[in-house]
Backbone as CSV, one residue per row, in Angstrom:
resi,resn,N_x,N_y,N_z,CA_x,CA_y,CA_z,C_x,C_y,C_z
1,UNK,35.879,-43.544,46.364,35.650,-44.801,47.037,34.198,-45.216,46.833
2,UNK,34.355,-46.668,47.023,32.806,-46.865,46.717,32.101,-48.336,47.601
3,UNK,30.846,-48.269,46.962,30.349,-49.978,47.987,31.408,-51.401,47.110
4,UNK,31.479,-50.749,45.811,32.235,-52.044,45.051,33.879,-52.086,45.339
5,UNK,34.534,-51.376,45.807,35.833,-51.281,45.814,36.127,-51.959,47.709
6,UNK,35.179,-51.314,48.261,35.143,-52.032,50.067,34.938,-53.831,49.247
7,UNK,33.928,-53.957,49.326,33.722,-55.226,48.442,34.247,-55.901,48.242
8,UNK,35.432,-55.466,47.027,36.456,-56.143,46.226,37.525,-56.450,47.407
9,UNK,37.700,-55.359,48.440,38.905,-55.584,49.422,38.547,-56.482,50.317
10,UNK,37.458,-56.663,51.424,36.853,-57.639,51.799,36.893,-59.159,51.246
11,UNK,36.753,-58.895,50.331,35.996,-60.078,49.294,37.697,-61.453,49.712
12,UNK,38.799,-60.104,49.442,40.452,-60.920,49.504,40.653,-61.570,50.780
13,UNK,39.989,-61.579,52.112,40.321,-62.331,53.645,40.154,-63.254,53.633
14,UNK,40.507,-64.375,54.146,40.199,-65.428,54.213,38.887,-65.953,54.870
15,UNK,38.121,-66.516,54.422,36.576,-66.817,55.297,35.881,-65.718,55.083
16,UNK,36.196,-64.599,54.920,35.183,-63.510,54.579,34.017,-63.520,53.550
17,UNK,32.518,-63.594,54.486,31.560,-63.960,53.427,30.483,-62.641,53.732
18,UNK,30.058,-62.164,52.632,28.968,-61.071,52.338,27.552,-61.418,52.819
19,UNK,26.647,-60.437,53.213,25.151,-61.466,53.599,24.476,-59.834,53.750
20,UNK,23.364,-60.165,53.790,22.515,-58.939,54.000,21.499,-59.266,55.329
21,UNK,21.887,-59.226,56.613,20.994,-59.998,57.469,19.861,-58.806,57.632
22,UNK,20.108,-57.716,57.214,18.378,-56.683,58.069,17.708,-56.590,56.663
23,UNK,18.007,-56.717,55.665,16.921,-56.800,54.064,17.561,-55.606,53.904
24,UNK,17.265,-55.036,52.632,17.555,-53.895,52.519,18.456,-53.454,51.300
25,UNK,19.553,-53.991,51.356,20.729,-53.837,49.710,21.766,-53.375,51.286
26,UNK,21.776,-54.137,52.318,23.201,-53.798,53.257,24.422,-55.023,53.094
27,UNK,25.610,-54.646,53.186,26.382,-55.581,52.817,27.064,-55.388,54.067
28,UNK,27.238,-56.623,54.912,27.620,-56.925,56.277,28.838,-58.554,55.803
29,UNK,30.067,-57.521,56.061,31.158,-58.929,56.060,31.586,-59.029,57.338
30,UNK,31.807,-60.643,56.908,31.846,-61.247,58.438,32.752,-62.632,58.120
31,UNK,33.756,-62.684,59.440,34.540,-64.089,59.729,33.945,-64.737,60.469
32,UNK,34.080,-66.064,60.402,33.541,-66.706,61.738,32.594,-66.553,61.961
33,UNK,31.735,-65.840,61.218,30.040,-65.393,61.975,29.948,-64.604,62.235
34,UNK,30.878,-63.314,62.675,31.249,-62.126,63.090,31.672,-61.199,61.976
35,UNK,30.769,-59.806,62.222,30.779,-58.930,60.922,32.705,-57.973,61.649
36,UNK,32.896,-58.082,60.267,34.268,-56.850,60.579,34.360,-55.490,59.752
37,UNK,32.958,-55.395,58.762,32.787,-54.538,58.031,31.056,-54.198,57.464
38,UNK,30.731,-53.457,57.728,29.120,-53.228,56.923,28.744,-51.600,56.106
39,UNK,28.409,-51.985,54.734,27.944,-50.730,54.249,26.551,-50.688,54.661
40,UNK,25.768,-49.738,54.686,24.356,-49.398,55.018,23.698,-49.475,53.544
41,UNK,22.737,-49.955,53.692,21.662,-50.065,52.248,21.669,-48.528,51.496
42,UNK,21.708,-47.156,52.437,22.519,-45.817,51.531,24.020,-45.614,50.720
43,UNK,24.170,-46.947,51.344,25.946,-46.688,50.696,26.633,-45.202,50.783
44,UNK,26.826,-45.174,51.964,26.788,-43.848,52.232,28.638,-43.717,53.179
45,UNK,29.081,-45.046,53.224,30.484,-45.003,53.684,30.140,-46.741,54.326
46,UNK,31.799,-47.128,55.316,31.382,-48.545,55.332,31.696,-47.966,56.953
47,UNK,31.366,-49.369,57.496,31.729,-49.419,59.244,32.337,-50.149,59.542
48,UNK,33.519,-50.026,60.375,34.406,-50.997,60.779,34.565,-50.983,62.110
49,UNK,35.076,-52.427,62.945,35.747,-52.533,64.226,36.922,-51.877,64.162
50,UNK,37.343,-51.224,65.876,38.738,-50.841,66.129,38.974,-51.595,67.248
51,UNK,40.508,-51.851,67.315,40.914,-52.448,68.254,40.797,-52.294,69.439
52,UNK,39.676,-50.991,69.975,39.095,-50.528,71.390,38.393,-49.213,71.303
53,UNK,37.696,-49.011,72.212,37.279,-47.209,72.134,37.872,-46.385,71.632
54,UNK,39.165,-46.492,72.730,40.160,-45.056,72.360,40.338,-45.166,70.983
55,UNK,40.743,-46.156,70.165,41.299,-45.793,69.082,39.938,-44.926,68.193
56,UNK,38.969,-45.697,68.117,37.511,-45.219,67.360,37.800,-43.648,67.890
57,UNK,37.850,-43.985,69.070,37.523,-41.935,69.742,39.041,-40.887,69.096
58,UNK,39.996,-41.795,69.035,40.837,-40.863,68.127,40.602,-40.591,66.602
59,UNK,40.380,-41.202,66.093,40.332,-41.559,64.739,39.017,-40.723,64.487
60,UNK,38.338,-40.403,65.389,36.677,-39.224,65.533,37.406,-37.986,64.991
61,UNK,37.950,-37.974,66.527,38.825,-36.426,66.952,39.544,-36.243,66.172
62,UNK,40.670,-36.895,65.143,41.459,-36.529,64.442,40.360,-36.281,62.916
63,UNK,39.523,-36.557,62.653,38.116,-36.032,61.506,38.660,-37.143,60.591
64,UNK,39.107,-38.577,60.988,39.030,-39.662,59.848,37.756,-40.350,59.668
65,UNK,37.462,-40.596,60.686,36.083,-41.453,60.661,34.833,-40.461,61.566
66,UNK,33.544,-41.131,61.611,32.495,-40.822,61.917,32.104,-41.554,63.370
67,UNK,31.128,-40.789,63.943,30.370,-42.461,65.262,29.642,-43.290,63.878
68,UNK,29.404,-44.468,64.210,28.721,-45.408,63.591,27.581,-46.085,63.867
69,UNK,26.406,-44.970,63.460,25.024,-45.235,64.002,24.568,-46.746,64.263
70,UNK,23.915,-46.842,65.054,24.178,-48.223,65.507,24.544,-49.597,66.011
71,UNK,25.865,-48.921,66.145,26.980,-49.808,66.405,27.949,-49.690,67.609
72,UNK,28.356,-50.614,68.411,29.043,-49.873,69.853,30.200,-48.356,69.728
73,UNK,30.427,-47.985,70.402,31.630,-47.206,70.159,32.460,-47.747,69.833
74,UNK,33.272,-48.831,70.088,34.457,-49.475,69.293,34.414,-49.648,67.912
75,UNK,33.464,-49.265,67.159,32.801,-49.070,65.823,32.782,-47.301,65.267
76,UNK,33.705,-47.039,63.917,33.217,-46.174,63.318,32.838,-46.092,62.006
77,UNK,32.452,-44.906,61.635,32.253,-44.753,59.658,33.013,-44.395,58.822
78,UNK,33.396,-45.133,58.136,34.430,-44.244,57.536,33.237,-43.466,56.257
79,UNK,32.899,-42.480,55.956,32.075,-41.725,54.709,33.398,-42.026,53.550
80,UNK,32.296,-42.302,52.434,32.940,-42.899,50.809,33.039,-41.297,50.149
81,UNK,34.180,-40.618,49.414,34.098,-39.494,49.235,35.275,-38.652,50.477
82,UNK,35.271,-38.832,51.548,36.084,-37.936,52.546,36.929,-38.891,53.005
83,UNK,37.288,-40.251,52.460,38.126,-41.464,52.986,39.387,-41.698,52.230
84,UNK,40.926,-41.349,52.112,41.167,-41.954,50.650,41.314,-43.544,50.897
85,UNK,41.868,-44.203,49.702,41.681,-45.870,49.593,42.389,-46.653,50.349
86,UNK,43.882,-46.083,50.724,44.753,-46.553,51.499,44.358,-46.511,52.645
87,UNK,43.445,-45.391,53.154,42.631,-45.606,55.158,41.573,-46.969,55.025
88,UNK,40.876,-47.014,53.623,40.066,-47.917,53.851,40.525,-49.181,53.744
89,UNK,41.529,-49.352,53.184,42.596,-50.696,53.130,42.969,-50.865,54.458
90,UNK,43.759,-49.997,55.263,43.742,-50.152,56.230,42.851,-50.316,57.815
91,UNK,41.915,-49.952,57.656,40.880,-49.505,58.339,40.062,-51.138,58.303
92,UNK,39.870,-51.604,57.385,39.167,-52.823,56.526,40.358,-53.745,57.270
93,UNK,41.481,-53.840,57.034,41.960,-54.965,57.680,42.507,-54.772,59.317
94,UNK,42.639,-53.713,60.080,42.331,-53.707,61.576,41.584,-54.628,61.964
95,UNK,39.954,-54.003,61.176,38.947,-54.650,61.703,38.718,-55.658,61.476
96,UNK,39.327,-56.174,60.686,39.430,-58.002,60.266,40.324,-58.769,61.273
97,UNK,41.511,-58.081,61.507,42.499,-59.025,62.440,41.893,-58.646,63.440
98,UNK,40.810,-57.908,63.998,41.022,-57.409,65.291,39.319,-58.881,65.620
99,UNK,38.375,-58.928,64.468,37.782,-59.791,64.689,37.982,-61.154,64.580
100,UNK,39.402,-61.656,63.964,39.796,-62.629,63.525,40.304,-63.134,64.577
101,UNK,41.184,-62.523,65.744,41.495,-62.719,66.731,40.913,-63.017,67.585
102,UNK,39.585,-62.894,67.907,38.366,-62.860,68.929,38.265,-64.034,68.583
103,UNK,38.140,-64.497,67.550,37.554,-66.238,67.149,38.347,-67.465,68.206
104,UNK,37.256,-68.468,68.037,37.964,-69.967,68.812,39.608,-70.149,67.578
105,UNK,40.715,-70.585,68.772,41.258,-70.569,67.968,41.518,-71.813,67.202
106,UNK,40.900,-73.051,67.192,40.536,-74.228,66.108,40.090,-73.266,64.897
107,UNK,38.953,-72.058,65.132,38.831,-71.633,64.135,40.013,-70.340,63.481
108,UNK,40.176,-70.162,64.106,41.536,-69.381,63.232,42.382,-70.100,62.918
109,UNK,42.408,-71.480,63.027,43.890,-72.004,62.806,43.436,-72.432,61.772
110,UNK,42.364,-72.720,61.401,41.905,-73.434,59.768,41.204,-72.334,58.663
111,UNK,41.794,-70.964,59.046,41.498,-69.596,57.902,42.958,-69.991,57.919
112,UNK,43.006,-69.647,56.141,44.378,-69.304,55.772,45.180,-67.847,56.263
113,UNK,46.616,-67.901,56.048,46.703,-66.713,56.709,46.978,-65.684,55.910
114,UNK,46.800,-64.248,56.322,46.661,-63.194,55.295,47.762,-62.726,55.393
115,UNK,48.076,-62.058,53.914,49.333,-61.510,53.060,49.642,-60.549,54.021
């Protein structure tokens, strides 16, 4: 797994736009204004929203993901290397519907809708 393959999957959401807001070489995707995914300028794995604590705190305990320095607990890491592609496919779009949902919904009603 890598920073270009998160990327490429991201890249497919609707409204999903790339930005680097702290400098650095960090890639922070975001709907609506709202990030649902960020690699760290180490490229060292990506971070995603979960649909609440518990799930982040299972997904710990079960050794899929990481805490995600920086980021609330409803946030973990997935590490590039100990992830296979299908968690990060999945993992990547949780955290997309789960931020996509949070939005005004004028603005969700004018993102196309995903496959």
């Amino acid at each position: 797994m890598s920073r270009e393959l998160v990327n490429e999957i991201c890249a497919t959401y609707p409204g999903a736009e790339v930005s680097d807001p702290w400098g650095g070489g960090h890639d922070a995707w975001k709907v609506g204004g709202k990030m649902f995914a960020s690699i760290g300028a180490m490229g060292l794995g990506v971070a995603v929203k979960c649909p609440d604590v518990e799930t982040a705190d299972m997904l710990k305990e079960a050794g899929v993901a990481e805490r995600a320095p920086y980021f609330h607990k409803s946030w973990v890491h997935l590490p590039f290397g100990a992830t296979t592609e299908d968690e990060f496919r999945h993992r990547i779009r949780v955290s997309y519907d789960t931020i996509r949902a949070s939005l005004p919904k004028k603005l969700q009603a004018s993102l196309a809708t995903v496959d």
